[in-house]
C-alpha positions as CSV (number, residue, x, y, z in Angstrom):
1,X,0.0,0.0,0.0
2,X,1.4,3.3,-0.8
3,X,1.1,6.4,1.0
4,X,-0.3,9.2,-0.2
5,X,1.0,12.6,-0.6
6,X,-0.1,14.9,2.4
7,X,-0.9,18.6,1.8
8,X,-0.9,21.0,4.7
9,X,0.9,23.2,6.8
10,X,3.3,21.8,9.4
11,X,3.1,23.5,13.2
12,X,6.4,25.2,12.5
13,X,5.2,26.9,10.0
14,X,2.2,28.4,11.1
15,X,4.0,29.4,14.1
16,X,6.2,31.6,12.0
17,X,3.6,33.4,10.8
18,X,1.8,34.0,13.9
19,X,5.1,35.1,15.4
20,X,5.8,37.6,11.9
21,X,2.5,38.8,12.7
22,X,2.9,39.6,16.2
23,X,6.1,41.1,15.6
24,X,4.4,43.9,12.6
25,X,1.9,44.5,15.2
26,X,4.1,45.3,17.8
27,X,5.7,47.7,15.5
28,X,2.8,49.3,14.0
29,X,0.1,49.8,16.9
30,X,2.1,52.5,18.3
31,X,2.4,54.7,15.2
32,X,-1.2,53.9,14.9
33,X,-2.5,55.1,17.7
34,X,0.2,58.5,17.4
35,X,-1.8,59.0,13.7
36,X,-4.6,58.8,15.7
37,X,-3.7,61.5,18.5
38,X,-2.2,63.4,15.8
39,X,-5.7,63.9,14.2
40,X,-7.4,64.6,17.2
41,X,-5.0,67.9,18.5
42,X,-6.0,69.0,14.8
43,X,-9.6,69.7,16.6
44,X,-7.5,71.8,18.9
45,X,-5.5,74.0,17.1
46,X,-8.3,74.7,14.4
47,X,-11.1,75.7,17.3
48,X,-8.4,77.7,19.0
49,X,-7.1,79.4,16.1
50,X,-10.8,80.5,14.9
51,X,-11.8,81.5,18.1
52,X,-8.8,84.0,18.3
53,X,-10.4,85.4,14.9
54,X,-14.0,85.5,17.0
55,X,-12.6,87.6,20.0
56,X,-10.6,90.1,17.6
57,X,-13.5,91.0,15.7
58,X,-15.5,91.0,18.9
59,X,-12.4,93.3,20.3
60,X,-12.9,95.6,17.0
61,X,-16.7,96.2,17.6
62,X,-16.5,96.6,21.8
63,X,-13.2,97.6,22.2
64,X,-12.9,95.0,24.8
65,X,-12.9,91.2,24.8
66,X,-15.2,90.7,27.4
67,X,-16.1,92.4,31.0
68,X,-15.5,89.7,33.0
69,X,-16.0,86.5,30.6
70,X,-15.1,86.2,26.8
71,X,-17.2,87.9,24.6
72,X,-17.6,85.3,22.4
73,X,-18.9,82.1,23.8
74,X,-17.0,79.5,24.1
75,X,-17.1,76.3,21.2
76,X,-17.9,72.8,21.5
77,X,-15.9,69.9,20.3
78,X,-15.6,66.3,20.8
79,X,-11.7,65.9,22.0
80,X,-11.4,69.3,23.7
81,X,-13.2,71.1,26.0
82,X,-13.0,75.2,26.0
83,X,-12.4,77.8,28.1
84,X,-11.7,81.8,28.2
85,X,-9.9,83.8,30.9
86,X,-9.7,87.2,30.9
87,X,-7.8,89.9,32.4
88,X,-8.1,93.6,31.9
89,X,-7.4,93.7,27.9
90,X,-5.5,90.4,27.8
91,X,-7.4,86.9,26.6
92,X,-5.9,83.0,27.3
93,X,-8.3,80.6,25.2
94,X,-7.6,77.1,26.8
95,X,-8.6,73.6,24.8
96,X,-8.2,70.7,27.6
97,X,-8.3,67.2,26.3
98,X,-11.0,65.0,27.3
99,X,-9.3,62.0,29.4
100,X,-12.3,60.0,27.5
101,X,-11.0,60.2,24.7
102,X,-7.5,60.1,25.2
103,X,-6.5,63.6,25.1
104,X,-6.2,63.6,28.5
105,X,-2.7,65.2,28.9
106,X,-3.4,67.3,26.4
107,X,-3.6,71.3,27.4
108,X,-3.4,73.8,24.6
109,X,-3.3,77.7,25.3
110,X,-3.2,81.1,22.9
111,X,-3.4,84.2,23.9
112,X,-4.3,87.9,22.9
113,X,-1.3,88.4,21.4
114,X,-0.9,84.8,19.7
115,X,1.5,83.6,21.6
116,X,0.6,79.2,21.4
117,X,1.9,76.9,24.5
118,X,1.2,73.3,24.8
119,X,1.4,71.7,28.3
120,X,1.0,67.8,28.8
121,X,0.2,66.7,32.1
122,X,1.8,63.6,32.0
123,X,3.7,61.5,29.6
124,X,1.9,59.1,26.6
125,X,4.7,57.7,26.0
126,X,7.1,60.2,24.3
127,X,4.8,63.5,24.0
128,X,6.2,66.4,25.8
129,X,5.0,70.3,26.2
130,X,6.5,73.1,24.4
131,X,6.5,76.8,26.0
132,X,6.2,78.6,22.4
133,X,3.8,76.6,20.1
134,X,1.5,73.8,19.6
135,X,2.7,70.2,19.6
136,X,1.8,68.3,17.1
137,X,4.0,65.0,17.2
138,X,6.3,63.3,19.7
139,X,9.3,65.2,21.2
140,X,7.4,68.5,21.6
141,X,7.9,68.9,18.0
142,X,5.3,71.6,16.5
Protein backbone atom coordinates (compact mmCIF):
# COMPACT_ATOMS: atom_id res chain seq x y z
CA UNK A 1 0.00 0.00 0.00
CA UNK A 2 1.37 3.35 -0.79
CA UNK A 3 1.14 6.39 0.99
CA UNK A 4 -0.28 9.24 -0.18
CA UNK A 5 1.04 12.59 -0.63
CA UNK A 6 -0.07 14.93 2.40
CA UNK A 7 -0.86 18.65 1.83
CA UNK A 8 -0.93 21.02 4.66
CA UNK A 9 0.90 23.20 6.79
CA UNK A 10 3.32 21.83 9.37
CA UNK A 11 3.06 23.51 13.23
CA UNK A 12 6.43 25.17 12.50
CA UNK A 13 5.15 26.88 9.98
CA UNK A 14 2.24 28.37 11.12
CA UNK A 15 3.99 29.39 14.09
CA UNK A 16 6.24 31.62 12.01
CA UNK A 17 3.64 33.38 10.84
CA UNK A 18 1.80 34.02 13.95
CA UNK A 19 5.14 35.13 15.40
CA UNK A 20 5.76 37.61 11.86
CA UNK A 21 2.47 38.83 12.75
CA UNK A 22 2.94 39.56 16.22
CA UNK A 23 6.05 41.14 15.55
CA UNK A 24 4.42 43.91 12.63
CA UNK A 25 1.90 44.46 15.17
CA UNK A 26 4.15 45.28 17.76
CA UNK A 27 5.65 47.67 15.52
CA UNK A 28 2.75 49.35 14.02
CA UNK A 29 0.12 49.79 16.86
CA UNK A 30 2.09 52.55 18.34
CA UNK A 31 2.38 54.71 15.18
CA UNK A 32 -1.24 53.85 14.85
CA UNK A 33 -2.49 55.09 17.68
CA UNK A 34 0.18 58.47 17.35
CA UNK A 35 -1.82 59.03 13.73
CA UNK A 36 -4.60 58.83 15.69
CA UNK A 37 -3.74 61.48 18.55
CA UNK A 38 -2.17 63.41 15.79
CA UNK A 39 -5.68 63.92 14.19
CA UNK A 40 -7.37 64.56 17.16
CA UNK A 41 -5.02 67.87 18.50
CA UNK A 42 -5.97 69.03 14.77
CA UNK A 43 -9.56 69.70 16.63
CA UNK A 44 -7.50 71.79 18.88
CA UNK A 45 -5.50 73.96 17.14
CA UNK A 46 -8.27 74.69 14.35
CA UNK A 47 -11.12 75.73 17.34
CA UNK A 48 -8.44 77.68 19.04
CA UNK A 49 -7.11 79.45 16.08
CA UNK A 50 -10.85 80.52 14.85
CA UNK A 51 -11.76 81.53 18.14
CA UNK A 52 -8.82 84.02 18.30
CA UNK A 53 -10.44 85.40 14.91
CA UNK A 54 -13.98 85.54 17.00
CA UNK A 55 -12.61 87.57 19.96
CA UNK A 56 -10.56 90.07 17.64
CA UNK A 57 -13.49 91.01 15.73
CA UNK A 58 -15.52 91.03 18.91
CA UNK A 59 -12.40 93.35 20.25
CA UNK A 60 -12.91 95.61 16.97
CA UNK A 61 -16.71 96.16 17.65
CA UNK A 62 -16.52 96.56 21.84
CA UNK A 63 -13.20 97.59 22.18
CA UNK A 64 -12.85 94.96 24.78
CA UNK A 65 -12.89 91.22 24.77
CA UNK A 66 -15.18 90.72 27.38
CA UNK A 67 -16.08 92.38 31.04
CA UNK A 68 -15.48 89.72 32.98
CA UNK A 69 -16.02 86.50 30.63
CA UNK A 70 -15.08 86.24 26.85
CA UNK A 71 -17.22 87.91 24.62
CA UNK A 72 -17.56 85.27 22.36
CA UNK A 73 -18.88 82.05 23.77
CA UNK A 74 -16.96 79.50 24.15
CA UNK A 75 -17.08 76.28 21.23
CA UNK A 76 -17.86 72.78 21.51
CA UNK A 77 -15.86 69.92 20.28
CA UNK A 78 -15.59 66.30 20.84
CA UNK A 79 -11.72 65.95 22.03
CA UNK A 80 -11.40 69.30 23.71
CA UNK A 81 -13.22 71.12 26.04
CA UNK A 82 -12.99 75.16 25.95
CA UNK A 83 -12.37 77.76 28.06
CA UNK A 84 -11.67 81.84 28.17
CA UNK A 85 -9.93 83.84 30.86
CA UNK A 86 -9.72 87.17 30.85
CA UNK A 87 -7.84 89.93 32.43
CA UNK A 88 -8.14 93.59 31.87
CA UNK A 89 -7.37 93.67 27.85
CA UNK A 90 -5.53 90.38 27.80
CA UNK A 91 -7.36 86.87 26.62
CA UNK A 92 -5.88 83.02 27.34
CA UNK A 93 -8.28 80.60 25.18
CA UNK A 94 -7.59 77.10 26.76
CA UNK A 95 -8.57 73.58 24.82
CA UNK A 96 -8.22 70.67 27.59
CA UNK A 97 -8.32 67.17 26.35
CA UNK A 98 -11.01 65.03 27.28
CA UNK A 99 -9.32 62.04 29.36
CA UNK A 100 -12.35 60.00 27.54
CA UNK A 101 -11.00 60.24 24.68
CA UNK A 102 -7.46 60.05 25.24
CA UNK A 103 -6.45 63.60 25.14
CA UNK A 104 -6.16 63.65 28.55
CA UNK A 105 -2.67 65.23 28.91
CA UNK A 106 -3.40 67.34 26.40
CA UNK A 107 -3.57 71.34 27.37
CA UNK A 108 -3.41 73.84 24.57
CA UNK A 109 -3.31 77.71 25.27
CA UNK A 110 -3.18 81.14 22.89
CA UNK A 111 -3.41 84.21 23.90
CA UNK A 112 -4.32 87.88 22.90
CA UNK A 113 -1.27 88.39 21.38
CA UNK A 114 -0.93 84.81 19.65
CA UNK A 115 1.52 83.61 21.65
CA UNK A 116 0.58 79.20 21.44
CA UNK A 117 1.89 76.95 24.45
CA UNK A 118 1.23 73.33 24.78
CA UNK A 119 1.37 71.73 28.33
CA UNK A 120 1.01 67.80 28.77
CA UNK A 121 0.17 66.75 32.12
CA UNK A 122 1.77 63.65 31.96
CA UNK A 123 3.69 61.46 29.62
CA UNK A 124 1.86 59.07 26.59
CA UNK A 125 4.71 57.65 26.02
CA UNK A 126 7.10 60.21 24.33
CA UNK A 127 4.82 63.52 24.01
CA UNK A 128 6.24 66.44 25.80
CA UNK A 129 4.97 70.27 26.22
CA UNK A 130 6.54 73.07 24.41
CA UNK A 131 6.49 76.78 25.98
CA UNK A 132 6.24 78.58 22.43
CA UNK A 133 3.81 76.61 20.14
CA UNK A 134 1.53 73.77 19.64
CA UNK A 135 2.71 70.17 19.58
CA UNK A 136 1.84 68.25 17.15
CA UNK A 137 4.04 64.96 17.24
CA UNK A 138 6.27 63.35 19.67
CA UNK A 139 9.34 65.19 21.23
CA UNK A 140 7.38 68.47 21.61
CA UNK A 141 7.92 68.87 17.97
CA UNK A 142 5.31 71.56 16.46
Amino acid sequence: MAMGKQRGFTLIELMIVVVVIGILAAIGYPSYTDYVRRGKIAEAAATLGDWRTKMETYYLDNRNYGAGACGVPAPTGKMFTYTCATAGQDYTLTATGVAAQGMGPFVYTITHQNIRATVITSDPKGWTGNAGCWVTKKGGIC
